[in-house]
C-alpha positions as CSV (number, residue, x, y, z in Angstrom):
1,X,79.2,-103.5,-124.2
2,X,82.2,-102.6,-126.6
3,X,81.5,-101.8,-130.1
4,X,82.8,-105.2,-131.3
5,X,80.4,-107.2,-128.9
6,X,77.6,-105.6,-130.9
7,X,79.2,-106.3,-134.1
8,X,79.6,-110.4,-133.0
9,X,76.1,-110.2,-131.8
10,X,74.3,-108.7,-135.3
11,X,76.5,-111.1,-136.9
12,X,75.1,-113.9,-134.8
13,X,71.5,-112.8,-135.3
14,X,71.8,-112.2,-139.1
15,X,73.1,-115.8,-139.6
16,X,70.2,-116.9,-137.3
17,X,67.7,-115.3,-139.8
18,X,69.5,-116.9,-142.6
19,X,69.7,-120.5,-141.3
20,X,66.0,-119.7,-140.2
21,X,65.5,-119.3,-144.5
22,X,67.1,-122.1,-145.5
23,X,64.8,-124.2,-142.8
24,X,61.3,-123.0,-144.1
25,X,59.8,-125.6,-146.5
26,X,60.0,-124.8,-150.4
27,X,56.2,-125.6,-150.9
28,X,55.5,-122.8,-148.2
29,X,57.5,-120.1,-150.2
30,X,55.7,-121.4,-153.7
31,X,51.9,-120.2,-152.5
32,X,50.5,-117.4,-153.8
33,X,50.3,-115.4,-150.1
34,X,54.0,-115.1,-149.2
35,X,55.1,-114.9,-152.5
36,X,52.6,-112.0,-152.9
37,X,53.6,-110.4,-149.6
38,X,57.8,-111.1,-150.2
39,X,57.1,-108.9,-153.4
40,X,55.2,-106.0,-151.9
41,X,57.5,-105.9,-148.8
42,X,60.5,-105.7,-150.9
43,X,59.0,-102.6,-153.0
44,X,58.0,-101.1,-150.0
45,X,61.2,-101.5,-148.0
46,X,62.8,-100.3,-151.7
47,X,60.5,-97.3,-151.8
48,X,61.2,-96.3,-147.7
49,X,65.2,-96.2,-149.0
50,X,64.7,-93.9,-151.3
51,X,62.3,-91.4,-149.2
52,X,64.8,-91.6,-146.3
53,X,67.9,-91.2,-148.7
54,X,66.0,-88.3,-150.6
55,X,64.2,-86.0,-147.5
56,X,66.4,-87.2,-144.7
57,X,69.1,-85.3,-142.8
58,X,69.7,-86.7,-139.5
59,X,66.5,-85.7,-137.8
60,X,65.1,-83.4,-139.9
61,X,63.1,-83.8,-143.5
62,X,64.6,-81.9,-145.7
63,X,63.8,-80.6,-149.3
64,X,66.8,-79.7,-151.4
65,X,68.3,-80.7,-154.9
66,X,68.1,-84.4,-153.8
67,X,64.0,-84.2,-154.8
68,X,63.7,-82.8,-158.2
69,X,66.8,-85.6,-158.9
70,X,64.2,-88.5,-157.9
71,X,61.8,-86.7,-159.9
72,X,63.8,-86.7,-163.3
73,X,65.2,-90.2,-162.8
74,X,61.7,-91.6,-162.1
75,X,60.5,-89.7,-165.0
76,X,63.5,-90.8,-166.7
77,X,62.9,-94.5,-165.6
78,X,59.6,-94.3,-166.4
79,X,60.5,-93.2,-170.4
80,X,62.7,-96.6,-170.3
81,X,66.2,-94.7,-170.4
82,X,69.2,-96.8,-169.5
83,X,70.1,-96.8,-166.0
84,X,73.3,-95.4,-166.4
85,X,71.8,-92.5,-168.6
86,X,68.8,-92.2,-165.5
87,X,71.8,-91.9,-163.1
88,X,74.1,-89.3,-165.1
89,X,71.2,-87.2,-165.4
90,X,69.7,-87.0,-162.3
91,X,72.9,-86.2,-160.7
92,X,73.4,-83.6,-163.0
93,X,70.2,-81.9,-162.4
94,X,71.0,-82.3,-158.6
95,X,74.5,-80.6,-158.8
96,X,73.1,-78.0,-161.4
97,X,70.7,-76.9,-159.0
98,X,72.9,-76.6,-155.9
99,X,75.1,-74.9,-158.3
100,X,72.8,-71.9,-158.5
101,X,72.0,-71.9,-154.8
């Protein structure tokens, strides 16, 4: 199997799951359960992004200048700062610390 039959076959499967969306009922979506569970499975899914993207390297958890950048932007985030201020911050603390190691 080629790299390209893969490709055509995710493809395939992720148009499945979105045909398979468009074919569940509205009323079914508009109860409190899965609208309950399709918010908490999106913060969760957000909140296993950012662990992976802060203390993973390949294999191998890792703690580096990635985790006390989460830390100020959520800290940040948490004060209400602009995004853009949140992001400019916390990638300065990131490259100031691997600066000084």
């Amino acid at each position: 199997m080629t790299t390209w039959h893969i490709i055509l076959i995710a493809s395939a499967a992720t148009l499945a799951l979105k045909l398979a969306g468009h074919l569940v009922p509205a009323g079914f979506l508009e109860r409190e359960r899965p609208a309950r569970i399709a918010d908490l499975l999106t913060v969760a899914l957000l909140a296993a992004l950012i662990a992976v993207q802060t203390l993973g390297a390949g294999q191998d958890i890792v703690i580096d200048a990635r985790v006390p950048a989460v830390i100020v932007a959520a800290a940040l985030y948490a004060l209400r700062v602009p995004f853009v201020v949140v992001v400019i911050v916390a990638a300065a603390v990131a490259a100031g610390i691997r600066a000084f190691t």
